[in-house]
N, C-alpha and C positions, 0 to 999 in steps of 0.2 A: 683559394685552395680548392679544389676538386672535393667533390662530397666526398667520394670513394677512396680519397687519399690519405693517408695517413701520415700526421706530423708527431717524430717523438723527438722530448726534447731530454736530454740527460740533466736532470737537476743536481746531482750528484755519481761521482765515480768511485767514491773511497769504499775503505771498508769500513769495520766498526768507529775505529781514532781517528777516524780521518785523516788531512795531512795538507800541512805536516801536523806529526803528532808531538803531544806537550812535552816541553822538555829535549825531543829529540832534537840532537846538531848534525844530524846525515847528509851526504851529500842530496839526496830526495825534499828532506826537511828545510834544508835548507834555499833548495832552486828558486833561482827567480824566474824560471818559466813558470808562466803562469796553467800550465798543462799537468803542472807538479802537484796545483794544490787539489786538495779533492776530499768536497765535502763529504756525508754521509749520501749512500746509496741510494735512491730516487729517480723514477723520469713522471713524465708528465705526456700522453697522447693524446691528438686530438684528431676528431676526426668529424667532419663540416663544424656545426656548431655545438657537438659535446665534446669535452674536455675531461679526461680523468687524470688522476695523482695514482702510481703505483707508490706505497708505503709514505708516513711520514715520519721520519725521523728528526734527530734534533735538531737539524737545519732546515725544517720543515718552512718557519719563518722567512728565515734569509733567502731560500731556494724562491717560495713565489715573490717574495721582493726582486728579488735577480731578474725573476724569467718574466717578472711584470705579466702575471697571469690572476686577472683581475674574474675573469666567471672560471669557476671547478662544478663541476656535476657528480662528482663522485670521488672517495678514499676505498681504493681495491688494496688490501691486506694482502702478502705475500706470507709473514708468520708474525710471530711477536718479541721477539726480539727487540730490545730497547736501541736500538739502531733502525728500526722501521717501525715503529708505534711512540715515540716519545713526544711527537710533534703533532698530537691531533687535537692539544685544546685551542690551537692556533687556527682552528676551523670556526671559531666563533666570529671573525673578519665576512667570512665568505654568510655565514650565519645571517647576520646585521644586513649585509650587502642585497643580498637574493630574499630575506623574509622569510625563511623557511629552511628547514633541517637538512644538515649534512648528510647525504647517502655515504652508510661505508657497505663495504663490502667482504667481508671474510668468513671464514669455516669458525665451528664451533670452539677449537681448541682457542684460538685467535679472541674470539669475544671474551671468551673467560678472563683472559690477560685483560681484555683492555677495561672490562667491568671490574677488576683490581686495583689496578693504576687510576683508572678515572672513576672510582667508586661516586664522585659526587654527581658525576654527569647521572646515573644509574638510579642517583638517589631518589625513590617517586615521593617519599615525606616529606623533604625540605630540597626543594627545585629552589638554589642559590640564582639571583637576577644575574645576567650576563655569563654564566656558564655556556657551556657549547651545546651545542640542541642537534641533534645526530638520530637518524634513522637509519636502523640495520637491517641490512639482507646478505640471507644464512647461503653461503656459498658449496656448493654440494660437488664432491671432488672428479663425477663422470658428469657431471653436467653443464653443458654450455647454460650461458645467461648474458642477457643485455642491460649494456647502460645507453640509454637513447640511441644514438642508432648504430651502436657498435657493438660486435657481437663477441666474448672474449671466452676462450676455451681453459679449463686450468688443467695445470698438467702438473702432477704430484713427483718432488725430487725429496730427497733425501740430506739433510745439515746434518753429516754424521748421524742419531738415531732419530732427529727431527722432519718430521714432514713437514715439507715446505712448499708452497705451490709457486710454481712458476705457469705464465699464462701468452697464448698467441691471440692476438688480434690479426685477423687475415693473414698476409703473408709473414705477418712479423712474430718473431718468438723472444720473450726475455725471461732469462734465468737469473736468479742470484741464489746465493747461502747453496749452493749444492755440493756433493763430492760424489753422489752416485744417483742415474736414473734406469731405471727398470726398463727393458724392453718392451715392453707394452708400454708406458708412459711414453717411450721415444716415436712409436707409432703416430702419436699425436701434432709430433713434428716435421713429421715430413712433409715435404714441399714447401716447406720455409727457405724462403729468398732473404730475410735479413734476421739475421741470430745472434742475441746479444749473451751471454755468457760472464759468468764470472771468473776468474782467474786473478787470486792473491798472491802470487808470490811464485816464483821458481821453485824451491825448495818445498817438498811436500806437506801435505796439512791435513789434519785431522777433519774438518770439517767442510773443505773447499774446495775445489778443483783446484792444483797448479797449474801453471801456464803449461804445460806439456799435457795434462791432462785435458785442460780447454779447448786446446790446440786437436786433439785425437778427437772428441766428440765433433769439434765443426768439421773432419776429416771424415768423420763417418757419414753426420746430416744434411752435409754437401750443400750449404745454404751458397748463395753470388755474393753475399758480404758479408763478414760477422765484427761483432765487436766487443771487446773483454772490459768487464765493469768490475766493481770491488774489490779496486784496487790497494795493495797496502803501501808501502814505504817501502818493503823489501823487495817490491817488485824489480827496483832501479827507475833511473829517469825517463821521463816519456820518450823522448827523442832517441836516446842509447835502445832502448828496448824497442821501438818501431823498426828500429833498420834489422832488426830477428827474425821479423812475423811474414809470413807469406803476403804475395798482392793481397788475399780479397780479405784480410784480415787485419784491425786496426783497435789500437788501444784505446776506447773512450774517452772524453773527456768532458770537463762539466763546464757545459754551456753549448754542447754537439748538438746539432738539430738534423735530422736525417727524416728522410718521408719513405714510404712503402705504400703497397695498398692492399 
């Protein structure tokens, strides 16, 4: 692969339930296209020989098993929501593997969550053996910052009254959990050639873009490709809902590998 190139891979396209979701017999829930199912929200970029994880959520496990992504350099935090942080004590693998502390990377709100939840990692009295061993760096919301040799910009959206950062690496921009971004925020986006976006559902949502909503933003940031993530079950089936969406726009799915630079 080209140093300069970029490989993301979709480890997940669902939304919070996933899907299909428990219990549900929909005609979504139930496809056997396999495009239907769709873990929690996650990609994975790499770019020559660093590798990062955006969020881990609960298929945090299953996701690098899948994508068989044996070296990570870094966990970049989008918010904390237990659908992108419930999967980071599964970085004690990567821990053992490399000798040395997990980089994560999120804002201050973001740490507090996860020194909650992982109170024991936090703990400096009683360091339990085989816990996850994690090294943080405090992510600052007008500040570009590097993970070896990738430069990634954060770009603050809005989960109904939640900030949430969504971030571009070179040409490429990924959003999720959003339903409003600021015009100065959007400034940040431009000249993105490939734009991934969330879009849950047809029907309007308190905290997410709907697909018509998703649809108007890549209409305004004019990216060559986009592609809608965070997907729910009400979305409809992948196949029915692709024959909707314009050429340069396609509905995700988990196990997509697409490159930029």
């Amino acid at each position: 692969m080209n140093d300069e190139q970029l490989e993301i891979t979709f480890l997940g396209t669902g939304t919070s339930q996933g899907v299909p979701v428990i219990t549900c017999d929909c005609e979504v829930c139930s496809s056997v296209d396999p495009k239907d199912n769709r873990l929690r929200s996650s990609i994975a970029i790499k770019k020559g020989n660093t590798q990062i994880v955006i969020d881990s959520g609960p298929d945090f496990r299953q996701q690098m098993l899948r994508a068989k992504i044996e070296q990570l350099d870094a966990l970049v935090f989008t918010h904390a929501h237990k659908d992108h942080i419930a999967g980071m004590d599964d970085v004690r693998a990567y821990n053992f593997r490399a000798q040395k502390p997990m980089k994560i990377y999120c804002d201050d709100l973001v740490f507090e969550n996860l020194k909650r939840e992982y109170h024991y990692v936090f703990d400096d009295e009683f360091r339990y053996p085989g816990i996850p061993q994690i090294e943080r760096f405090e992510i600052h919301r007008n500040r570009d910052f590097a993970v070896g040799n990738m430069l990634l910009t954060p770009i603050e959206v809005m989960h109904y009254r939640l900030p949430v950062l969504a971030y571009r690496v070179g040409n490429f921009t990924y959003i999720t959990d959003a339903n409003f971004i600021s015009e100065e925020e959007k400034k940040k986006m431009e000249g993105t050639e490939i734009l991934v976006v969330n879009a849950l559902r047809k029907e309007k949502h308190i905290s997410h873009f709907n697909l018509e909503e998703a649809l108007s933003l890549i209409r305004e940031i004019k990216p060559k490709k986009s592609y809608l993530t965070h997907i729910s079950h009400l979305m409809g089936k992948h196949k029915e809902v692709s024959k909707e969406l314009p050429d340069n726009v396609e509905i995700a799915y988990d196990g997509l590998v697409v490159k930029s630079t």
